[in-house]
N, C-alpha and C positions, 0 to 999 in steps of 0.2 A: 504494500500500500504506500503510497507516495504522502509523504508529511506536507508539502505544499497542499495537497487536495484537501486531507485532513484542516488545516488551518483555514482556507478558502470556507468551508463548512462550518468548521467552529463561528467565525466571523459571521458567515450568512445569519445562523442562528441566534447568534447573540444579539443581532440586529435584530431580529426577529422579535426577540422577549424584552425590547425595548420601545417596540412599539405600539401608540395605541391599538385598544381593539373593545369591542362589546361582548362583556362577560359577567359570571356572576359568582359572590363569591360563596362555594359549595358547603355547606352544611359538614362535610365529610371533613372539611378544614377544623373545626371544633371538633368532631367526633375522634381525629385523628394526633390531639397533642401529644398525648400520655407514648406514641407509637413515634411523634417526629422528637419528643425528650429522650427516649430510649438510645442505649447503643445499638438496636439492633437493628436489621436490614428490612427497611419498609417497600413491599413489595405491594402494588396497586393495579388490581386484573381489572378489565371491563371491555364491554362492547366497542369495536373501532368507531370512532367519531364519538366517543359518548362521555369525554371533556374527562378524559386520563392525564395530557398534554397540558391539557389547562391548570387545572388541579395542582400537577408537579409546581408550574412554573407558580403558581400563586405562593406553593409553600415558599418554592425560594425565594420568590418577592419579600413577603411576608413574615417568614420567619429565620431567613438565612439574606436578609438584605441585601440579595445578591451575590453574596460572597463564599462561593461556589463551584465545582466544575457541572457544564450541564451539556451533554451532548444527546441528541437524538437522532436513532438509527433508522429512521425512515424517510431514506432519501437512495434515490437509484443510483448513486454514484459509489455509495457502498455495498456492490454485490461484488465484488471479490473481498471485503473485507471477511477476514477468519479470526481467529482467537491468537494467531500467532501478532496482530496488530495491535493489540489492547496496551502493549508499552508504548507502542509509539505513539499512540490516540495520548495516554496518557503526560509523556512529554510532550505531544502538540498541544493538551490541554494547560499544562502549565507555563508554556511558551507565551499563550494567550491570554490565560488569566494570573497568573504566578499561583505563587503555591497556596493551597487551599485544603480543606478537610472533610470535605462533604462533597460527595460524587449524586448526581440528578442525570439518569440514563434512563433516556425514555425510548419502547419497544424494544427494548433489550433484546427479545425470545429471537431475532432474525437474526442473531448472530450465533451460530453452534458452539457448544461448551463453553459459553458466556459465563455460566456457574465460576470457572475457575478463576477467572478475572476479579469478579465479585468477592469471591470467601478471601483472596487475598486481600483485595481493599480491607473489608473487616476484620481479617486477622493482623493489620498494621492500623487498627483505630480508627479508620476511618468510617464517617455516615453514609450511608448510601440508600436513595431511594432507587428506585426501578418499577418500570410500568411496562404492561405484556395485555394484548389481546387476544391471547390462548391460554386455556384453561390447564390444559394437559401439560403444552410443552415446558409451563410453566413450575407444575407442581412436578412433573419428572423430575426437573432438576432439583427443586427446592427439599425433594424426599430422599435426595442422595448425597451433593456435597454442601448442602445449608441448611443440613439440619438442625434446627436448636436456634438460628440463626437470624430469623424469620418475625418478622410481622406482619399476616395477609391482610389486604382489605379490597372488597369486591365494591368497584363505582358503578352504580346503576343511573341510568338520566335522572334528570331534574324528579323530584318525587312532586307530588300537588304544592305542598308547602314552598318549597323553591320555584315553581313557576306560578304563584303566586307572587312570592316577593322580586319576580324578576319583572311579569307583564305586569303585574298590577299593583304596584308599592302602594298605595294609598291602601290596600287592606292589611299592609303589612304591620305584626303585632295586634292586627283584630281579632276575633274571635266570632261564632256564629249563633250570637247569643239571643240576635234579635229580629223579627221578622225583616228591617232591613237589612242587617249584613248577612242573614241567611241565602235574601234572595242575590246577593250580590256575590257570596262564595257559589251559591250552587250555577250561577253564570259563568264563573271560575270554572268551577269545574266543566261545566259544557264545554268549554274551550279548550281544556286543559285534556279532556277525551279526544278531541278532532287533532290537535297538536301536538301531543304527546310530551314528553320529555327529551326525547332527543337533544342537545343542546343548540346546534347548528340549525336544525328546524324554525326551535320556538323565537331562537334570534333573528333566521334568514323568510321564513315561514317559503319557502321553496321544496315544491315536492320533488323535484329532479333530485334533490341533495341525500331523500332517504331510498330513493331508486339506487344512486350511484354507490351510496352506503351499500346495501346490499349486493349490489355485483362485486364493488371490493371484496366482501366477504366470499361470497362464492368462488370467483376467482383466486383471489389470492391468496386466502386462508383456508380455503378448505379444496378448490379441485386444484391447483399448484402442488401446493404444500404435502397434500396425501395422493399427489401422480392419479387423480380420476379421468379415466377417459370416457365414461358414459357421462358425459355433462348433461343431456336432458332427463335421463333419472334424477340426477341429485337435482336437479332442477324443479321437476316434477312434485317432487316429493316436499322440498321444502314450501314450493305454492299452496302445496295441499293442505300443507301442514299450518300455514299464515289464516289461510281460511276457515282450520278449523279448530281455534284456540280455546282452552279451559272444554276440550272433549278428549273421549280416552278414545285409546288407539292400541293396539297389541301390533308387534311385527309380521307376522302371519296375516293377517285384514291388509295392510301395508302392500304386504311381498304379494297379495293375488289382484288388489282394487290397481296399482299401478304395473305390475308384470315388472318386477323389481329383479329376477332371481331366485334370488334367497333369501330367510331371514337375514342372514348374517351381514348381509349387504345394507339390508334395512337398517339392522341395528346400529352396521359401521356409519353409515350416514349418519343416522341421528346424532350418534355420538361427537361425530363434527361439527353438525352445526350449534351442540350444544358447549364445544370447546369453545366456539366463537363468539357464544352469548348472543347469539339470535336466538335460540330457543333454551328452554327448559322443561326436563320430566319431570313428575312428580309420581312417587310408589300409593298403592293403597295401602290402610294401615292393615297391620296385621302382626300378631303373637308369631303366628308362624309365618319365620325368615322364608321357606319355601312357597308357600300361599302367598306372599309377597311379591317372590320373582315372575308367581306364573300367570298372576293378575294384568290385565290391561291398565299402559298409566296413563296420564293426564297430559297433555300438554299446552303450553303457553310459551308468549311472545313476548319479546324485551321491550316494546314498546307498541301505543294503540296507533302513532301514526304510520309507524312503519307498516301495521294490520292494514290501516286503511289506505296504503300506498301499494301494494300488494294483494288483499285479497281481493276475492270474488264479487263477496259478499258484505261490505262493511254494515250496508245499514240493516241487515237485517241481525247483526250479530250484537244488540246491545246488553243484551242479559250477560253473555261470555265476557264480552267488554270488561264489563263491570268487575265481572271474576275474576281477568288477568292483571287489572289494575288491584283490585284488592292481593293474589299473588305477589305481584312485583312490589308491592309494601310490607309483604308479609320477611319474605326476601330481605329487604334492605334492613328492616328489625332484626336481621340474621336469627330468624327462627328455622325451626326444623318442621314442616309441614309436608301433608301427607293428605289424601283424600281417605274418604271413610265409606263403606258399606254397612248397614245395621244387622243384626242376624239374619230379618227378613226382607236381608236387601234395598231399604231404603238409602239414601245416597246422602251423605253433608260431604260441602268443600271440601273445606280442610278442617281438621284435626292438625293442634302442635302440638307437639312433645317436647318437653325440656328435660334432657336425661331419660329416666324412666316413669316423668312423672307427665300426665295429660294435663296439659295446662287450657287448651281452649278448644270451643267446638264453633265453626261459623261459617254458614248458609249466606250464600248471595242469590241476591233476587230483585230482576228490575222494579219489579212493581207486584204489593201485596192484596190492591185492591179487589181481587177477584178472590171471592171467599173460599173456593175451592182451592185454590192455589195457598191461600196463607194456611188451610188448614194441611196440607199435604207439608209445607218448608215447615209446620212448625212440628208435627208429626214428626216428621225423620229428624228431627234437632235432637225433641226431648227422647225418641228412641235410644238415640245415639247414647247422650247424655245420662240416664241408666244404666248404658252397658259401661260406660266410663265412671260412673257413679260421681256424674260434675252437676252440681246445684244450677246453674247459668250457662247461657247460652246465646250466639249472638247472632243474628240478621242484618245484613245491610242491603241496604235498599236505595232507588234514585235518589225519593225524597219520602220516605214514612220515617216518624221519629215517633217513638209507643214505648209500653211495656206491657209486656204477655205474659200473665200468671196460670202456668194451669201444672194439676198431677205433683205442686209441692215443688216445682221449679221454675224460674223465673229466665223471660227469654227479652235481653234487649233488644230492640228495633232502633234503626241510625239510618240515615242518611250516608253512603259512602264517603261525601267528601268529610262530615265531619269525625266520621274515626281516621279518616287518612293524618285529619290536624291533631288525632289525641296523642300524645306519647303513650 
């Protein structure tokens, strides 16, 4: 690798992070002090384009006043860069900034055996953040030469509460206390379902940008990267799958409804695009680990604009909507969720578990006002809720806000945007 080129780059970039831009500053920045005071290597996965990049540079803004080495490896003029160049990135980076104690390497993962580069930095004291948009390539390594070493943190888009404070500061620090700011977050929210979180979107509101997102991904993270030569299965498969969020799916349905193969093909796939953080499974719960595997899971999508930039079917999908939004919260609360079956098959979302303890049970549903229907969601709740032997029970809804007593257990009714604002 030629240290001219190296330096031409350092520079571009630095210019880069000195110029203005429209940004917001991420929730994740609080959530993450205890992990940027730490000696240890702060490591930050998420969806490409889903403000990893941003993020970094905020910390060093903000709490490394700049005073830093910061290089990031996605740019094409690094495709012969290997691990054998990481000294001399190294002295190009101290050539350019002098000397420094705190390494900001962003998409690290494109450079093979990156890992050794890294444990060196920390085993000479130094800080290092690093940011990866693969799930796998990521943890492969962090499960072999950095281990113990590690602080993960998964950046999901903007949640409701940040694009709230981003599009709409005037409600920022209100709360949905009163029939006006009710009707003004659930406005919020309308908007905040059509636009999603994406970061790039809610700024640029341009739908090409969550199209181009997704080809990147397909392309360059998942059929590059794992050598696919059938590009319209995986192609196939992932459309189908955009269309058809918070529904279960087994590989076998998959492998005969698209003429896939094999399972195995099915499940590789899925498995990538869930490396990529365009989708996510979820298991049924179950005592038994084997009843487990052999159950149909769930799937959902990292974001509702990207659903409605890609699916078929946006508008007829607002019930799921609602479901993969409440997910993608559930998620960012880093809970461990699961879908639930009752003995006699009735069906709640999700079910969390904390350890070995069932901590919540919670039903989405557009709308309660059809008496059949509240009485079937509140059925499979309190079923559930018996076999789990949990007093409470939760429902979210557009817009019902209530409380349902019945059988000696009490089932909250919300509003989705306002449990999205509760801690």
């Amino acid at each position: 690798m030629d240290k001219s080129l190296l330096l031409e780059i350092i520079h571009e970039q630095a210019q880069d992070l000195t110029s203005p831009r429209v940004s917001h500053t991420r929730h994740a920045l609080t959530e993450l002090q205890a992990a940027i005071k730490s000696t240890q290597i702060v490591v930050i996965t998420g969806i490409r384009r889903g403000g990893k990049s941003t993020l970094l540079q905020q910390i060093l803004k903000t709490e490394f006043k700049n005073k830093a080495f910061y290089f990031s490896f996605e740019d094409e003029r690094l495709l012969q860069f290997t691990v054998e160049d990481f000294s001399l990135l190294h002295e190009a980076l101290t050539e350019f900034y002098g000397e420094q104690t705190a390494f900001f390497l962003d998409e690290i993962q494109n450079i093979a055996h990156w890992e050794l580069f890294v444990r060196r930095l920390h085993d000479r004291g130094m800080k290092v953040f690093i940011t990866g948009s693969n799930a796998t390539l990521l943890s492969q390594e962090l499960s072999t030469r950095l281990t113990g070493r590690t602080i993960p943190y998964a950046l999901y888009p903007f949640s409701f509460g940040e694009f709230v404070e981003f599009s709409m500061p005037e409600l920022k620090g209100k709360s949905p206390k009163t029939p006006v700011s009710r009707g003004l977050f659930s406005n919020a929210f309308t908007r905040y379902l059509k636009s999603g979180g994406m970061p790039l979107h809610v700024i640029n509101q341009e739908r090409f940008l969550l199209t181009q997102v997704y080809e990147d991904i397909l392309y360059r993270d998942i059929i590059s990267r794992y050598k696919i030569n059938d590009e319209k299965s995986i192609r196939e498969l992932s459309l189908y799958l955009v269309s058809h969020v918070s529904s279960l799916y087994s590989y076998n349905k998959l492998k005969t409804m698209l003429h896939l193969g094999s399972m195995n093909t099915v499940k590789n796939y899925i498995q990538y695009l869930e490396n990529s953080y365009l989708f996510f499974s979820i298991r049924r719960f179950c005592y038994s680990l084997k009843q487990q595997q052999l159950a149909p899971k769930k799937i959902y999508c990292i974001d509702s604009a990207i659903i409605d930039a890609l699916s078929f079917k946006f508008s007829d999908n607002f019930g799921h909507l609602l479901e993969n939004i409440v997910f993608l919260e559930l998620k960012r609360r880093q809970q461990e969720v699961y879908y639930y079956h009752s003995e006699s098959g009735l069906e709640v979302d999700f079910i969390v578990r904390d350890g070995v303890k069932i901590t919540a049970l919670i039903q989405v549903w557009a709308s309660l006002d059809n008496d059949n229907t509240q009485a079937r969601e509140v059925n499979a709740l309190i079923e559930a809720m018996n076999e789990m032997k949990l007093t409470t029970g939760l429902i979210l809804t557009a817009n019902t806000s209530k409380t349902i007593k019945k059988d000696g257990k009490i089932i909250h009714v919300l509003p989705v945007y306002q449990w999205l604002l509760s801690i």
